[in-house]
N, C-alpha and C positions, 0 to 999 in steps of 0.2 A: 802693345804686345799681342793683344787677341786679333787683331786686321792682321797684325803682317803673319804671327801662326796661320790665320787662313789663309794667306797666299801662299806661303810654304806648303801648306797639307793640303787644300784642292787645288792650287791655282800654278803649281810648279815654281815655284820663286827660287832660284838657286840657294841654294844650303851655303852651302860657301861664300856665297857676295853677303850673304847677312852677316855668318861669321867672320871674314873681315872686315869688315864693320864694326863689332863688337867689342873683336879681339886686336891687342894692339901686338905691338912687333914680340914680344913676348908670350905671345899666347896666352896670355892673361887678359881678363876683361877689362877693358878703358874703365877707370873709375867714374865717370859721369854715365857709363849705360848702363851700371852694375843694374840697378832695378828692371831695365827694360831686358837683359840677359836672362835675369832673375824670373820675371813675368813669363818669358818666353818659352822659360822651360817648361812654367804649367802649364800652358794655352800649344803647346805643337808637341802632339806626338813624336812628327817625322823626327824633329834635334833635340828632343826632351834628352834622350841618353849622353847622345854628342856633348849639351853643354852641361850636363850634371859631370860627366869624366873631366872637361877641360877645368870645370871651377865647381865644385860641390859645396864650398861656403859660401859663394856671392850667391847660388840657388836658396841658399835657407834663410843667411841672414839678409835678402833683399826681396826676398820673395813669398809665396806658402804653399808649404810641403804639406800642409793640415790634409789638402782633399787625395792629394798622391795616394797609391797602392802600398800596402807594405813591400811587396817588390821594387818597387821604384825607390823607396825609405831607405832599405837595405843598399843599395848601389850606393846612393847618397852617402849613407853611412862607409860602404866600402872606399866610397871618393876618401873621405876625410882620414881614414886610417892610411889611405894613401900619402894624403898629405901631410900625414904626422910623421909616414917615413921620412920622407923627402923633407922635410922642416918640422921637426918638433914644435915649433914657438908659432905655428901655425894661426891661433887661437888668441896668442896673447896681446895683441893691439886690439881685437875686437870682443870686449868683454859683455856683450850684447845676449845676454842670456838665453829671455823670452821666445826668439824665435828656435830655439832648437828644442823644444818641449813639443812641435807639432811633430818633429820624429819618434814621439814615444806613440806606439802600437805597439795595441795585447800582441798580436801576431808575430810579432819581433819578439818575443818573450824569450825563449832559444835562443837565438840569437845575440840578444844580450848577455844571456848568459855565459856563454862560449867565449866572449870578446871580456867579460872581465874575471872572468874563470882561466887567466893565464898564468904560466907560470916566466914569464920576463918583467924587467924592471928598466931595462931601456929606456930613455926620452923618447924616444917613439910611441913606445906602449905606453909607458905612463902619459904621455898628451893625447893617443885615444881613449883608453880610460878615462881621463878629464872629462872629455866631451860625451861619451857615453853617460857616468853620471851625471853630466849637466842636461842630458835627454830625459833623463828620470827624472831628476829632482825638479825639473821645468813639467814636465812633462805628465809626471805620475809611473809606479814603478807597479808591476803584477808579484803579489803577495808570494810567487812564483820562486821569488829574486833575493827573500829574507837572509837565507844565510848566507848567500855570496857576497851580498851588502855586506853583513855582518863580518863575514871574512876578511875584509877591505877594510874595513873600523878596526880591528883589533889589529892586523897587519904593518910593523912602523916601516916596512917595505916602499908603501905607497907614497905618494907625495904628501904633505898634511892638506893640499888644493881638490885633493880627490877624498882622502878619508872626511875630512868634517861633510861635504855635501853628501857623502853616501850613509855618514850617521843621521844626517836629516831626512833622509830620504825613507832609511830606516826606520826613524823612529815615526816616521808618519804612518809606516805600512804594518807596524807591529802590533798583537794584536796589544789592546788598552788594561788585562792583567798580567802582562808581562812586563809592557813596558814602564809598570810602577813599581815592579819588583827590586 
């Protein structure tokens, strides 16, 4: 992935012949390159955006977003709300945690908050939500986020898939005399 990003970025390697390659007749990633897709979007500026829009899960769970910018995080994250429109169930064949904790960034803090600070209850929103909390609770959440967590916990609105990880999340960030209360 790091050789052919450098023919892409200094060496003019057409954008396109890579990404057919890639992508199959669906514009989806061929499942045997997921990682090299994955790889690619760290290692080349030039298609970093390109293949985060075309597939923002196979970047996270085949790749790492750890060293990405919070700007680049946030797309990533706007892919995936994307893709909760478009398919709710997005998420639910790959219950692969661990890699989506490198999305949690203080500097997303806002941002986070906004995205579970809604007032819809939709399969859509509730399968971002899902994976928002599973950013935190992967991830670590900013002391920022107590009561909107808390709001999600007490709310039987939510899925029970979304309220138990954001009580754990919760009670990791709480301070330790309250949480004995």
């Amino acid at each position: 992935a790091r050789w052919i990003a450098g023919k892409i970025d200094t060496q003019g390697l057409p954008v396109g012949r890579v990404l057919n390659l890639l992508r199959g007749s669906s514009m989806r990633t061929v499942s045997g390159l997921r990682g090299l897709y994955a790889w690619l979007a760290l290692h080349s500026l030039k298609v970093r955006d390109t293949l985060i829009e075309a597939d923002p899960l196979t970047v996270v769970l085949y790749g790492d977003v750890q060293p990405m910018s919070a700007d680049t995080k946030q797309r990533i994250l706007e892919g995936l709300r994307e893709e909760a429109r478009h398919h709710p169930a997005f998420r639910w064949q790959t219950r692969q945690n661990h890699p989506f904790g490198a999305l949690a960034d203080p500097a997303l803090t806002d941002y986070f908050k906004a995205s579970l600070d809604i007032e819809a209850r939709d399969e859509a929103s509730q399968s971002f939500v899902e994976c928002i909390i599973t950013v935190l609770c992967e991830g670590g959440a900013d002391r920022a986020l107590l009561d909107t967590l808390k709001n999600i916990v007490s709310d039987d609105t939510w899925w029970p898939a979304i309220r138990l990880p954001a009580l754990k999340v919760w009670l990791r960030q709480v301070p330790s005399e309250i949480g004995r209360a």
